[in-house]
VEXSE-997858 format. One line per field, with one value per residue (C-alpha): x, y, z; residue number from 1. Coordinates in pm, 1 decimal. Each point is the difference from the previous one (the first is absolute). Example, Ala and Ser with C-alpha at 12.3 -4.5 7.8 and 13.67 -1.06 7.14 Angstrom:
<rs>
c1 [1230.0 | 137.0]
c2 [-450.0 | 344.0]
c3 [780.0 | -66.0]
nr [1 | 2]
</rs>
This chain:
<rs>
c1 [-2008.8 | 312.7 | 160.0 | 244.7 | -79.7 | 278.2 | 27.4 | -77.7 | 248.7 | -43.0 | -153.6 | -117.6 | 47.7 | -353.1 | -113.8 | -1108.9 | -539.9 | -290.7 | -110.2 | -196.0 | 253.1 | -98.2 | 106.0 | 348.6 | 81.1 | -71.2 | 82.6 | -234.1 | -55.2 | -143.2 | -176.1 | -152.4 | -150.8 | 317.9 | 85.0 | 462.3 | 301.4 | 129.0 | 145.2 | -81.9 | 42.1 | -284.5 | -52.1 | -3.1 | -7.8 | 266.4 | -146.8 | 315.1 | -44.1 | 70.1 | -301.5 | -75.4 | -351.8 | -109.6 | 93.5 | 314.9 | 285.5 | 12.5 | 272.8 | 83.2 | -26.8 | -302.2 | -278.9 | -293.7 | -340.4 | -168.1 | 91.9 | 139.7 | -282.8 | -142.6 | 68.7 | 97.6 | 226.8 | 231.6 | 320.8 | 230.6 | 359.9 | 44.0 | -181.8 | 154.0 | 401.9 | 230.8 | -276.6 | 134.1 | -162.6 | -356.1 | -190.3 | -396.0 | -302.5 | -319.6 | -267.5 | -251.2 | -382.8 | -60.1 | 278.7 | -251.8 | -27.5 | 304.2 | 384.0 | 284.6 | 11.0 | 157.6 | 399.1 | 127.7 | 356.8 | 74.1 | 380.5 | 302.0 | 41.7 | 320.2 | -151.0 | 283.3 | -191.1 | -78.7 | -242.9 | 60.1 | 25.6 | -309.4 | -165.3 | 111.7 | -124.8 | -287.4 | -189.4 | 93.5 | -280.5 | 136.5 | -371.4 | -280.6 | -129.0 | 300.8 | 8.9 | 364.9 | 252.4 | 326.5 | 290.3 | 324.1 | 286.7 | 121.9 | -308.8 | 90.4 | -251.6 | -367.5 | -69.8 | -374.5 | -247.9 | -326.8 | -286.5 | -16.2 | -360.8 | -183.4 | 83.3 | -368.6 | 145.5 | -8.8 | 388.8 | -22.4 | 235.5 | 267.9 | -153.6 | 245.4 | 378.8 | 291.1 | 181.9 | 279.1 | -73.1 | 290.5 | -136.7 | -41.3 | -191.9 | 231.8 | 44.9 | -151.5 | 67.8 | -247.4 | 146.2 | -250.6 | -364.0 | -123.0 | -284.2 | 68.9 | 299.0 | 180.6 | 305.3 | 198.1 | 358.6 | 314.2 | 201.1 | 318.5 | -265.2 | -148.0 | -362.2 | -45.1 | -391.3 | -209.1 | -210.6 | -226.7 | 204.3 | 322.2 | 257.8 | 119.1 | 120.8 | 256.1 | 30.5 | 176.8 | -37.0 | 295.7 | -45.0 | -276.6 | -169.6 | 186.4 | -156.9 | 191.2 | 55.7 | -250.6 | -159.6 | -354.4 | -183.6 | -86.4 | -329.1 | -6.6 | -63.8 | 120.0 | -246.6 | 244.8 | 310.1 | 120.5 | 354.3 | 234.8 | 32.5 | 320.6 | 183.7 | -104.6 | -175.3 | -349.3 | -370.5 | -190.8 | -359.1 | -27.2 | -314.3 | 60.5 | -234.3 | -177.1 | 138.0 | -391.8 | -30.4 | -282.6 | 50.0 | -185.5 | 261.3 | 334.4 | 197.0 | 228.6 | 369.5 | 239.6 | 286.6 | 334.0 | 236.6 | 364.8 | 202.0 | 325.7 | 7.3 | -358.3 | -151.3 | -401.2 | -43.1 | -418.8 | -86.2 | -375.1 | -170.0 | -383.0 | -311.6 | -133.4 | -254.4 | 177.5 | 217.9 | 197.9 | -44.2 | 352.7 | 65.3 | 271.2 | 342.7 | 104.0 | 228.0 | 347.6 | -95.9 | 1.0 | -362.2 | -338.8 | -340.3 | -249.5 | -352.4 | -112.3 | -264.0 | -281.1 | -116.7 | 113.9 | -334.7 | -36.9 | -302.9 | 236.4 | 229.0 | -166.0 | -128.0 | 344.7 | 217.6 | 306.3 | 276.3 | 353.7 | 378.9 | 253.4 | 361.9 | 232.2 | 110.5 | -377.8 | -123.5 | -370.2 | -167.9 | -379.7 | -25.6 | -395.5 | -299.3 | 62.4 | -143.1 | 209.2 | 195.9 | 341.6 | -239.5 | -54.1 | 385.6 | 230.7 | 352.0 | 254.4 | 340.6 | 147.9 | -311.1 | -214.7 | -314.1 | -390.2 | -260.9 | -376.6 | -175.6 | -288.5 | -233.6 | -346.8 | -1.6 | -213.1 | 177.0 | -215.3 | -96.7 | 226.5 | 231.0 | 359.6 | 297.4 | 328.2 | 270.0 | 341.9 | 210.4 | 321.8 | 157.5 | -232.0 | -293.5 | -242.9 | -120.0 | -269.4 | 128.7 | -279.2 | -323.2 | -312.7 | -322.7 | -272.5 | 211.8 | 210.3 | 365.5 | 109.3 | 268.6 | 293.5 | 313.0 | 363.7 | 229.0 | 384.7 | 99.9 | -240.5 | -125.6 | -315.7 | -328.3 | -312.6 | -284.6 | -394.3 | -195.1 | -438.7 | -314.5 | 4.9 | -391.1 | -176.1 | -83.8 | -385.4 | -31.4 | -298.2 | 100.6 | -57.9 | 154.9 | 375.8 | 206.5 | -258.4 | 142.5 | 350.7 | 41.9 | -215.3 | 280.4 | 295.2 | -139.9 | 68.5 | 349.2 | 364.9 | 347.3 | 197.2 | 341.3 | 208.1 | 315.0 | 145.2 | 276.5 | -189.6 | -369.3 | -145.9 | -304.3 | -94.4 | -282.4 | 168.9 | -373.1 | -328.3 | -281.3 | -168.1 | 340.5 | -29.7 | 318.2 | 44.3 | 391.2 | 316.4 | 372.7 | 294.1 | 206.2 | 392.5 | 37.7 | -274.7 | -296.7 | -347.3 | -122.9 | -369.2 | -277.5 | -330.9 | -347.4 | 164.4 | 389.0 | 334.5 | 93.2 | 272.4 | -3.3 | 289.1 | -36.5 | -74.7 | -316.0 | 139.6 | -96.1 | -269.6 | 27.1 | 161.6 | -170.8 | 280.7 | -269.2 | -361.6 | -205.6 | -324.4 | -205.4 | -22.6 | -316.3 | 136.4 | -192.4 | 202.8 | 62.9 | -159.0 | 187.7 | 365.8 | 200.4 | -261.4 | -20.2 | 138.3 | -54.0 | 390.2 | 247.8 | 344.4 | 174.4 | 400.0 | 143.2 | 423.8 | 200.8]
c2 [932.8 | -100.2 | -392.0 | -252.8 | -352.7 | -287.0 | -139.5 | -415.0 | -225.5 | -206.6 | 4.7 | -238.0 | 50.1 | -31.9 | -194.7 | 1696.7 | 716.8 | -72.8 | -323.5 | -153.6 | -133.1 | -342.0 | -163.5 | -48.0 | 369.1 | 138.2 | -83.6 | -254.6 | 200.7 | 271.1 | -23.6 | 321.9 | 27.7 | 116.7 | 98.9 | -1187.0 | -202.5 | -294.1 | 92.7 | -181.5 | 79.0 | 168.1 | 103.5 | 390.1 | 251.2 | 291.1 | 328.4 | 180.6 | 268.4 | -309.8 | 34.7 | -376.2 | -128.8 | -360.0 | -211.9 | 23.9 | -221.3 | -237.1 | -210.9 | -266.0 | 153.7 | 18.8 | -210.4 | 111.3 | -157.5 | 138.6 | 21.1 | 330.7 | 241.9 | 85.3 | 322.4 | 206.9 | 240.0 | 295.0 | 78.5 | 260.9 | -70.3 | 279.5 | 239.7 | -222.9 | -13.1 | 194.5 | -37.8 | -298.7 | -308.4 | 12.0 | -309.8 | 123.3 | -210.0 | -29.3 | -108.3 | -271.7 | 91.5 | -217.8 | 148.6 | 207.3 | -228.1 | -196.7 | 36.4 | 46.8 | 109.7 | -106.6 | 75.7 | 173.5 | 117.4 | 298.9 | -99.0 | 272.6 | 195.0 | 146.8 | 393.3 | -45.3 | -375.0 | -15.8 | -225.4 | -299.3 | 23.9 | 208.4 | -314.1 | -241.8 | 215.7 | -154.5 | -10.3 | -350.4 | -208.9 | -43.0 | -206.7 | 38.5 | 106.6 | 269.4 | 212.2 | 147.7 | 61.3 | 128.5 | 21.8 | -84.0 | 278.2 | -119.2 | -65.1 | -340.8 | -186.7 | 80.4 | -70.1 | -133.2 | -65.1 | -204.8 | -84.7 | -372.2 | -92.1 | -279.9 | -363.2 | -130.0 | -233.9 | -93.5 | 115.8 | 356.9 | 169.0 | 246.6 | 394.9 | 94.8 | -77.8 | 193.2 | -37.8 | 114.6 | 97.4 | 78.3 | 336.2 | -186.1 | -307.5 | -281.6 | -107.5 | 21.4 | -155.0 | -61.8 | 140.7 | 7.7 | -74.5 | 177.3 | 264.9 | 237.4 | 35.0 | 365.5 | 89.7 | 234.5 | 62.0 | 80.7 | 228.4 | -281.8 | -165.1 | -276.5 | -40.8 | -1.8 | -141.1 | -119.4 | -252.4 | 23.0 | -168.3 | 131.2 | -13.9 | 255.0 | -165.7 | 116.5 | -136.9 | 78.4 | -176.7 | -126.9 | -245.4 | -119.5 | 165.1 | 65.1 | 137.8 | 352.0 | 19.1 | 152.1 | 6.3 | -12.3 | 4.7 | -365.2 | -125.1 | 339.1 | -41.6 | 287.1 | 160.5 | 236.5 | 79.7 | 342.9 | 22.6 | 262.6 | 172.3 | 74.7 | -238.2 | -404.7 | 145.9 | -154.1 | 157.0 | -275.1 | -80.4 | -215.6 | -102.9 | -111.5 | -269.2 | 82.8 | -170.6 | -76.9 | -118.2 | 218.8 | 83.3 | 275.7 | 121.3 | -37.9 | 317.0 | 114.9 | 70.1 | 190.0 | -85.9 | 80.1 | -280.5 | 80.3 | -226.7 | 114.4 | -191.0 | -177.1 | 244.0 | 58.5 | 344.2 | 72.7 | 347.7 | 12.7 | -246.5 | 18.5 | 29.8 | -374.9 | -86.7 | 274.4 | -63.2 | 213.4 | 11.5 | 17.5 | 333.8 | 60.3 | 81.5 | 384.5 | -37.7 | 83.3 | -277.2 | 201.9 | -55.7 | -228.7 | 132.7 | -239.9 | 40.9 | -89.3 | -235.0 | -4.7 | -349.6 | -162.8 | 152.8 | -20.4 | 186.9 | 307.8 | -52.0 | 7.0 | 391.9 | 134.2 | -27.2 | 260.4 | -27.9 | -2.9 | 31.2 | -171.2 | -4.1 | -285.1 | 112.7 | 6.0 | 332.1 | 40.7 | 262.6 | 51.7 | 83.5 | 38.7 | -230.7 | -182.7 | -328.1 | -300.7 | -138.0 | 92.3 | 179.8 | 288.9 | 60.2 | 69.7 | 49.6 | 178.1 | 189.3 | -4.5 | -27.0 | 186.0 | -129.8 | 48.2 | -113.0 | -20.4 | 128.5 | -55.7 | -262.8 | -198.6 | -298.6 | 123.6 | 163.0 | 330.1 | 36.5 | 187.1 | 141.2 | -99.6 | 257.4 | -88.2 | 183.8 | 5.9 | -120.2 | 161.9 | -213.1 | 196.3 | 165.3 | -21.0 | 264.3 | -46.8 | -58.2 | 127.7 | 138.0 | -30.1 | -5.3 | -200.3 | -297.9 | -276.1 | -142.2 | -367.9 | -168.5 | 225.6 | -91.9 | 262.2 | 0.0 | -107.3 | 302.2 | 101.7 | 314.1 | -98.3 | -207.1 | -132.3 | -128.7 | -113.1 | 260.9 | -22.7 | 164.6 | -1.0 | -74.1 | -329.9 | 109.7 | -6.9 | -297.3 | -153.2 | -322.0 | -35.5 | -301.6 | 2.9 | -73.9 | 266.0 | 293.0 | -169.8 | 17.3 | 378.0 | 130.8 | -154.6 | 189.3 | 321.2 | -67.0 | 73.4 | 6.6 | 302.1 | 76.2 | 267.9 | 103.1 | 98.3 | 270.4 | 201.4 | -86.7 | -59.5 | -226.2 | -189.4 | -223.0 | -289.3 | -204.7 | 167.9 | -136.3 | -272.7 | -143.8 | -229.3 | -54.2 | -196.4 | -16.6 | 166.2 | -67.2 | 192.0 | -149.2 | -20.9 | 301.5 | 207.1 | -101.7 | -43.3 | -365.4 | -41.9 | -263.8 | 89.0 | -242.1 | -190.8 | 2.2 | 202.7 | 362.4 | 233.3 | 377.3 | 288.9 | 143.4 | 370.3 | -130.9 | 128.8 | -311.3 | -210.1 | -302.4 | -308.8 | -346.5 | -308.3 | -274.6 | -25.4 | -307.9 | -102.6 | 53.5 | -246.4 | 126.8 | 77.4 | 271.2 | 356.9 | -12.1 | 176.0 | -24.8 | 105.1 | -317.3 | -232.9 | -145.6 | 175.9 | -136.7 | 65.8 | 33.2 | 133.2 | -283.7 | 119.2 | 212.1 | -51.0 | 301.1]
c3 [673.0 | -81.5 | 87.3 | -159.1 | 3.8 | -30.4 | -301.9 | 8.5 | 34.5 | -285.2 | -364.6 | -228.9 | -374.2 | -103.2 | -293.4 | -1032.6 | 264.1 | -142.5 | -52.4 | 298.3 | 229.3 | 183.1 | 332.8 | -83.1 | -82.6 | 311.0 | 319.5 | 164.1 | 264.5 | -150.3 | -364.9 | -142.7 | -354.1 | -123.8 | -416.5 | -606.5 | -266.8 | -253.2 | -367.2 | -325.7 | -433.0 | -165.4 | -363.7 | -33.4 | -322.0 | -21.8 | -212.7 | -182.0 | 246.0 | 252.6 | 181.4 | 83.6 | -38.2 | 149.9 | 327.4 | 208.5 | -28.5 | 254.5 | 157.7 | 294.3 | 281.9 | 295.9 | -43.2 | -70.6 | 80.5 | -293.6 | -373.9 | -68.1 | -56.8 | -322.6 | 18.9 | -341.2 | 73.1 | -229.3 | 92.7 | -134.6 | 39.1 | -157.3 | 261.5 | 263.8 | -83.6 | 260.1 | 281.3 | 184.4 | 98.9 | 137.1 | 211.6 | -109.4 | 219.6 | -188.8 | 197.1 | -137.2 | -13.1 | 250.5 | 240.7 | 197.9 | 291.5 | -112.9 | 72.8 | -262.4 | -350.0 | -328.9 | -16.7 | -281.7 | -24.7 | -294.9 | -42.3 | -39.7 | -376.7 | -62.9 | -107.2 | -330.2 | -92.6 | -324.1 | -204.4 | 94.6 | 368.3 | -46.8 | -195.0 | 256.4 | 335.7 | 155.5 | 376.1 | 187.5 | 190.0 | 293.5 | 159.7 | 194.1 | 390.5 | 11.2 | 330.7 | -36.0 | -278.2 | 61.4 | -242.1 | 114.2 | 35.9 | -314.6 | -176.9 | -101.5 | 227.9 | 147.8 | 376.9 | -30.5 | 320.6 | -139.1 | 171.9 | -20.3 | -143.4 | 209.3 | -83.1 | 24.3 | 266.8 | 370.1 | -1.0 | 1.7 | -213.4 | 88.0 | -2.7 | -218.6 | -174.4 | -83.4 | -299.1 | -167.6 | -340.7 | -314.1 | -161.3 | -329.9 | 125.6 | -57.8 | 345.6 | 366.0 | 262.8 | 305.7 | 319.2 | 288.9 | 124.3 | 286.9 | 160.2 | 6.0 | -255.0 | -39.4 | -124.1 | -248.2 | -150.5 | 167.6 | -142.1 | -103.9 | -183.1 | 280.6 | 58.6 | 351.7 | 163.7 | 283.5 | -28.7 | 294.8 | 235.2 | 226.9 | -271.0 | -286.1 | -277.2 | -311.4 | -345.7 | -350.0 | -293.4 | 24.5 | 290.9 | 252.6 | 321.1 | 344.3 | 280.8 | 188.4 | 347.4 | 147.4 | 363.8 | 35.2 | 330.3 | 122.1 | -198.8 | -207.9 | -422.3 | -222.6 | -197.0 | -246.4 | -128.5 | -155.3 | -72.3 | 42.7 | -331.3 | 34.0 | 199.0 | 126.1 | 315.3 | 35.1 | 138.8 | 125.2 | 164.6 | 245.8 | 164.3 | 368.1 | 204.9 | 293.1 | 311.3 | 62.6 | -306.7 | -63.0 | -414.6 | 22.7 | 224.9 | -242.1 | -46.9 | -292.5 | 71.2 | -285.7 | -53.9 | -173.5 | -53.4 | -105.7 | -158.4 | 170.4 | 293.6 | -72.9 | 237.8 | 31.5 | 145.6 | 132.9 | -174.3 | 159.5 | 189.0 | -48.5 | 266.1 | 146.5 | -329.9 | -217.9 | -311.9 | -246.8 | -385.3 | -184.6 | -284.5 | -188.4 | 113.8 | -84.9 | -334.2 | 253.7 | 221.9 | 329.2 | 106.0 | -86.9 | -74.6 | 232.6 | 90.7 | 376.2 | -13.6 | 267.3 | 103.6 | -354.4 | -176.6 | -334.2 | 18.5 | 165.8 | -254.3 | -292.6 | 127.4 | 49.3 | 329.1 | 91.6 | -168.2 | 192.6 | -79.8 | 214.6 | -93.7 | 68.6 | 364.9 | 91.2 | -3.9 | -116.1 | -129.4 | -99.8 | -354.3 | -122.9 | -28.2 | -325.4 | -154.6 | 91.6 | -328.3 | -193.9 | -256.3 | 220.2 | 43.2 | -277.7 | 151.1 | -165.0 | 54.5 | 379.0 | 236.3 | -242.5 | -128.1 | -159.5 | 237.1 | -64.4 | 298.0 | 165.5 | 77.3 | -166.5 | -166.1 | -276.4 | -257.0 | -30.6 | 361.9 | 287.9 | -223.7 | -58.6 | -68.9 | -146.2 | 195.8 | 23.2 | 285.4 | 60.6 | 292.2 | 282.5 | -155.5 | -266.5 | -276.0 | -236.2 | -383.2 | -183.0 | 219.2 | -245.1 | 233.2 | -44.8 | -139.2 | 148.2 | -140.2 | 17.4 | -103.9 | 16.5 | -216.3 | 1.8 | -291.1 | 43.2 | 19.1 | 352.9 | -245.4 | -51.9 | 131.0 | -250.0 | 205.5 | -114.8 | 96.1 | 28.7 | 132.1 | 372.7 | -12.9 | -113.1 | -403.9 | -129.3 | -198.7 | -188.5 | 116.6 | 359.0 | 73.0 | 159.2 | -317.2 | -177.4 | 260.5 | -18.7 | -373.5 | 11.2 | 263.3 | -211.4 | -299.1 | 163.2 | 110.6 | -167.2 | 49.0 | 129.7 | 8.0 | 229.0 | -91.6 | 402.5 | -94.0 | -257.7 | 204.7 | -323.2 | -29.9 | -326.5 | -109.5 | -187.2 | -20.4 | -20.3 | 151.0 | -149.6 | -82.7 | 317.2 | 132.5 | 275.8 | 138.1 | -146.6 | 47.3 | -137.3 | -238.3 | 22.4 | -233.5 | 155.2 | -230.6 | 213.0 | -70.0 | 115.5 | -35.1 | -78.3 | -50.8 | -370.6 | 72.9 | 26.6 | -159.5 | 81.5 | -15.3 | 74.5 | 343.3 | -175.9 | -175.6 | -289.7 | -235.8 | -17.5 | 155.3 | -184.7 | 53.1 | 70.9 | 86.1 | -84.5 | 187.3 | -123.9 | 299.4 | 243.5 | 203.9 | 308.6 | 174.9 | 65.6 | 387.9 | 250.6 | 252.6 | 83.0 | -92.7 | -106.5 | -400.4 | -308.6 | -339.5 | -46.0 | 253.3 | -40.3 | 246.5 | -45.7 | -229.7 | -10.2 | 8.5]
nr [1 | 2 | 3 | 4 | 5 | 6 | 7 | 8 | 9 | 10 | 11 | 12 | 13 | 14 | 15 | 16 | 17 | 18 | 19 | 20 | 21 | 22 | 23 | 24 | 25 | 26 | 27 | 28 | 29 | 30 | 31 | 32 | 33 | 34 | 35 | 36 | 37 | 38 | 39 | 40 | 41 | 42 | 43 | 44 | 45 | 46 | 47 | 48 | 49 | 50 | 51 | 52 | 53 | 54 | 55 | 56 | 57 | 58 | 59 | 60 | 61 | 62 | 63 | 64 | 65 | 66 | 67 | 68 | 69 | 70 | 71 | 72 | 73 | 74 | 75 | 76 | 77 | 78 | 79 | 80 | 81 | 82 | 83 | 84 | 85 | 86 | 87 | 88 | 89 | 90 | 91 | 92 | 93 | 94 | 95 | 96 | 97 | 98 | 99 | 100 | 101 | 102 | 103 | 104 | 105 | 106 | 107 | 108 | 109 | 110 | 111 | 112 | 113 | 114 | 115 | 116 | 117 | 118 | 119 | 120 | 121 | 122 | 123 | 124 | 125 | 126 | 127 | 128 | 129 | 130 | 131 | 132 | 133 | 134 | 135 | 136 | 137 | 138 | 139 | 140 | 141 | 142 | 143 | 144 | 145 | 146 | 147 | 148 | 149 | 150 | 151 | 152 | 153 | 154 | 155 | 156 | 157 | 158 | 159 | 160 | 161 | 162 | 163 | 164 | 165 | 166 | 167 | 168 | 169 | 170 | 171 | 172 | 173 | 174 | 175 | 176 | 177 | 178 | 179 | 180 | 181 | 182 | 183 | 184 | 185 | 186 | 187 | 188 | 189 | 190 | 191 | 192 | 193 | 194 | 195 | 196 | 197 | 198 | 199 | 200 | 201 | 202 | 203 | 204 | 205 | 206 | 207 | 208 | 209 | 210 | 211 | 212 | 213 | 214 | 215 | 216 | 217 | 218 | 219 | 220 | 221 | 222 | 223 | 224 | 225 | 226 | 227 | 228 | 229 | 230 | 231 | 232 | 233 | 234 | 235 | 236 | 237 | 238 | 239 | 240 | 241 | 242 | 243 | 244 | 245 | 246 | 247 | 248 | 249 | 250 | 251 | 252 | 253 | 254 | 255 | 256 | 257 | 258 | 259 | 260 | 261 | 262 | 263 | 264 | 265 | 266 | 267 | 268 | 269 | 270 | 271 | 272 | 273 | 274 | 275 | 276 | 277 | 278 | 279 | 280 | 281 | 282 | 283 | 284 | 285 | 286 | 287 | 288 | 289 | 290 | 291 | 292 | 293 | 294 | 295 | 296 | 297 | 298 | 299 | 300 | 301 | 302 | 303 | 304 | 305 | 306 | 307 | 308 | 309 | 310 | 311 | 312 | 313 | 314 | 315 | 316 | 317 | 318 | 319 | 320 | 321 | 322 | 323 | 324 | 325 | 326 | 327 | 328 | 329 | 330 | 331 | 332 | 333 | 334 | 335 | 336 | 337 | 338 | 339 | 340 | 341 | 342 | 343 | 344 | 345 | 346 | 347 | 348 | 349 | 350 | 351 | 352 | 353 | 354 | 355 | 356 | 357 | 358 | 359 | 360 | 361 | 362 | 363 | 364 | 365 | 366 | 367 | 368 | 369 | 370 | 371 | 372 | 373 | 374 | 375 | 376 | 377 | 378 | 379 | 380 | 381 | 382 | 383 | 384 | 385 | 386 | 387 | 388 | 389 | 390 | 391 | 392 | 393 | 394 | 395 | 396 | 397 | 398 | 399 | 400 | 401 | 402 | 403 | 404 | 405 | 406 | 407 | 408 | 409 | 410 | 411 | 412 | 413 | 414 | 415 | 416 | 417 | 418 | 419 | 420 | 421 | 422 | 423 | 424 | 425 | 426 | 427 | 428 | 429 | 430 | 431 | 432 | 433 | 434 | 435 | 436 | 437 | 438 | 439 | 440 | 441 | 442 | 443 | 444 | 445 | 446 | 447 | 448 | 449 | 450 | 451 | 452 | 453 | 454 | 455 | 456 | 457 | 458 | 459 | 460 | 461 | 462 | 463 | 464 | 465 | 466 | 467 | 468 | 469 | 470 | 471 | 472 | 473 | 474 | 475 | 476 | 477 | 478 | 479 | 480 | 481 | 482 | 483 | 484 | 485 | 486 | 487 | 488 | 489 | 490 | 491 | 492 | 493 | 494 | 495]
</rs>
C-alpha cells in the first residue's frame, strides 16, 4: 500500500544492544525482552605505557541518581588511539531485572598522539539507567535515552528523558520526557525523536526543539523513528485507534515522511490488532528492514517473526525469519547487508545463521553445523563479516541452575571472522574468551566486548588480541537470551 497524507496546516515550535531496554525504548505497543547518563571529575592514575588505572573523569552533564559506580577500571590510550570514539554500557549487578546501564564514553586519540595526550586520555561518566547511546555525526555530542528511576512519590515520574550530552561531559542539556522515547541522528547533524505522542521532533545543540510536519491519522501516537541515512526522509510507526475503541484492536501503519513538500506517504498498513517492529534502513537509503508483528506479542516476538524489505515506493518483500532488533542486521554498501537468521529466543536453541543479503537473496557466510552465529558486524570496506559463534545445543554444566548453563555455553563460544572475496574463515577469539558483541572499527580493526571489558583484534587473527578497557566485574549474569543483559555493551562506536 501506497498513500500520501496532507501535511497539517500549522506547527508549533515545541519547547546510548545489549543492555536491558525498558518501556521507553521500545514502542509501547509492543515490548519484547530486547538487548543511562550525567558526567562528573574523578581522580585516575596514568602508567608510562598510558594505560589508565582508577575511576573515570566525570563532568556536568545528565544526572544521575546514583554516585558514579565504584568500579576500577584500566584503560590503554595507547591500545585505543586511531580507533575513534566509543559510547560502552556496563550493566550494574543488579541490572538483571532492571533497565539502563552505566554510560561510559572512550573519547577520540589521534593514532600520531604522543605522551601527553596519551597521559591525559581517559573514559567519561556520562550516568546511570542508560538505554541508548548514540554519537553525533560529528562526535562532539552523545544522544542519551535514560530510564527515569521512580521518584518514591504519588507524582509518577516521566519513563524516561533525552538528553543531549557534549562528548567530554561538560554540558547537557535536558531535551524531552516521554514513553516511549526513540530517536537517532540525521545525517546534517540534527537529532530527530518521538516521544510517544503524534509529533516528531528535531534538535541541535545549537538551539531548542521544533516539531516537523507530519500527518498522523486522527488519535494515532508514533511509536519510532529511523531516519533516512542518507537524506532527511523519515520511517515512522504509528499506532492507529480502533474506531470501537477496543485497544486490543489498534493497528500499526508505516510510514515515510519526506521533507520536500512535508508529505507522509503509508508504506504498509498492518492487520486490525497487528503492528510492525521498525529495522534499519539499507546503508543507500532505498528500502527499510521491518518485522510484521502479529497481535502486538511480545511473547511472538521475542521467538523470531519474518523479516521483510520494503523500499520507499512500497514494494515488500519477505526476507527470512529473524529476531526482531538492529543487532540482527548489519547494513552495509548499496542494499547489501549481514543478517542473522533464524528464530528462538534462547541463544543455543533453533539455530541461527549469519548470511549475507545481496538486495534479493540470501547466502550463508560461513556454514559450520552444529553451532549458531549472533551478532553479525561488516567492515567499511563490505569485504568482510565477524560474528559470535556457539554450540547449537544447551552445554553440560555442573551447575544446573540457568546462569550455571549460561556461563557453561558462553565458555564454548568465540569470535569468527570471514573475509567474502578470498572465502577465508579465521578464528580471531577462541573459546573460553567469551565475547559477547563486536563492531568494526573505522580502520577495519574488530572491537569486541567480552565478560571484563573491551579488546580489539585484526580481522586475519593474525595477533593476539590487545585489551583497551578492563572492568572489574560487576556481576551481571552472561545472557541467555537473544538481546537480554550483557555485563558490557558496545552502545555506538563513531566512524
Amino acid at each position: 500500500m501506497h498513500r500520501n497524507r496532507m501535511a497539517p496546516a500549522h506547527v508549533t515550535a515545541a519547547a546510548l544492544v545489549l543492555i536491558t531496554l525498558g518501556g521507553c525504548g521500545v514502542p509501547a505497543s509492543q515490548r519484547p525482552a530486547d538487548p543511562a547518563a550525567g558526567p562528573a571529575q574523578a581522580s585516575a592514575r596514568t602508567s608510562d605505557s598510558g594505560a589508565v588505572t582508577g575511576a573515570a573523569s566525570r563532568g556536568q552533564g545528565v544526572p544521575s541518581s546514583q554516585p558514579q559506580p565504584s568500579l576500577p577500571m584500566t584503560f590503554s590510550a595507547d591500545a585505543w588511539r586511531g580507533m575513534g570514539e566509543a559510547a560502552i554500557l556496563v550493566a550494574p549487578a543488579s541490572s538483571q531485572n532492571a533497565p539502563g546501564g552505566w554510560l561510559f564514553l572512550l573519547p577520540s586519540i589521534p593514532a600520531d598522539a604522543g605522551a601527553n595526550v596519551l597521559a591525559g586520555a581517559h573514559p567519561v561518566y556520562l550516568g546511570d539507567h542508560v538505554l541508548t547511546a548514540r554519537i553525533s555525526p560529528d562526535g562532539r555530542w552523545v544522544a542519551v535515552i535514560r530510564q527515569e528511576p521512580s521518584n518514591g512519590t504519588a507524582d509518577p515520574a516521566p519513563a524516561c528523558s533525552l538528553w543531549l550530552v557534549a562528548a567530554d561531559g561538560r554540558s547537557s542539556q535536558r531535551i524531552a520526557d516521554g514513553d516511549p522515547i526513540t530517536g537517532d541522528w540525521q545525517p546534517d547533524g540534527t537529532f530527530v525523536y518521538t516521544d510517544g505522542t503524534a509529533a516528531v521532533y528535531a534538535v541541535s545543540p545549537a538551539g531548542p526543539p521544533h516539531q516537523l510536519p507530519v500527518s498522523t491519522a486522527p488519535g494515532a501516537t508514533l511509536q519510532q523513528v529511523v531516519p533516512n541515512p542518507r537524506d532527511g526522509r523519515l520511517a515512522l510507526l504509528e499506532t492507529v485507534p480502533d474506531p470501537d475503541g477496543q485497544a486490543i484492536d489498534r493497528h500499526d501503519e508505516l510510514l515515510l515522511w519526506d521533507p520536500n513538500g512535508a508529505r507522509t506517504t503509508v508504506l504498509q498498513t498492518a492487520g486490525k490488532g497487528d503492528g510492525f517492529l521498525l529495522g534499519p534502513w539499507t546503508a543507500d537509503g532505498q528500502a527499510l528492514f521491518y518485522w510484521p508483528d502479529p497481535l502486538h506479542s511480545a511473547s511472538l516476538a521475542a521467538d523470531g517473526l519474518s523479516l521483510h524489505r520494503v523500499d520507499t515506493a512500497g514494494h515488500d518483500q519477505v526476507v527470512t525469519d529473524a529476531l526482531p532488533g538492529s543487532g540482527a542486521i548489519a547494513p552495509t554498501a548499496g542494499s547489501q547487508a549481514a543478517i542473522q537468521t533464524g528464530a528462538g529466543r534462547t541463544l543455543w536453541n533453533a539455530p541461527k545463521q549469519v548470511q549475507w543479503w545481496d538486495g534479493q537473496r540470501l547466502t550463508p557466510v560461513s556454514p559450520n553445523p552444529g553451532h549458531t552465529q549472533l551478532w553479525p558486524t561488516v567492515s567499511r570496506d563490505g569485504k568482510t563479516v565477524a560474528f559470535v559463534e556457539g554450540p547449537a545445543t544447551a552445554p553440560a554444566s555442573q551447575n544446573p541452575s540457568a546462569d550455571g548453563v549460561s556461563l557453561a555455553w558462553w565458555a564454548k563460544t568465540s569470535l569468527v571472522a570471514v573475509d567474502l572475496e578470498r572465502h577465508q574463515r579465521h578464528v580471531l577469539v577462541a573459546a573460553g574468551g567469551d565475547p559477547v558483541q563486536a563492531r568494526f572499527t573505522p580502520d577495519g580493526r574488530v572491537l569486541y566486548a567480552d565478560r571484563t571489558g573491551l579488546a580489539w583484534v585484526a580481522p586475519s587473527g593474525q595477533a593476539p588480541p590487545r585489551r583497551v578497557l578492563t572492568v572489574t566485574q560487576t556481576g551481571a549474569p552472561m545472557p541467555a537470551q537473544w538481546g537480554v543483559v550483557a555485563p558490557i555493551g558496545i552502545a555506538d562506536l563513531h566512524r
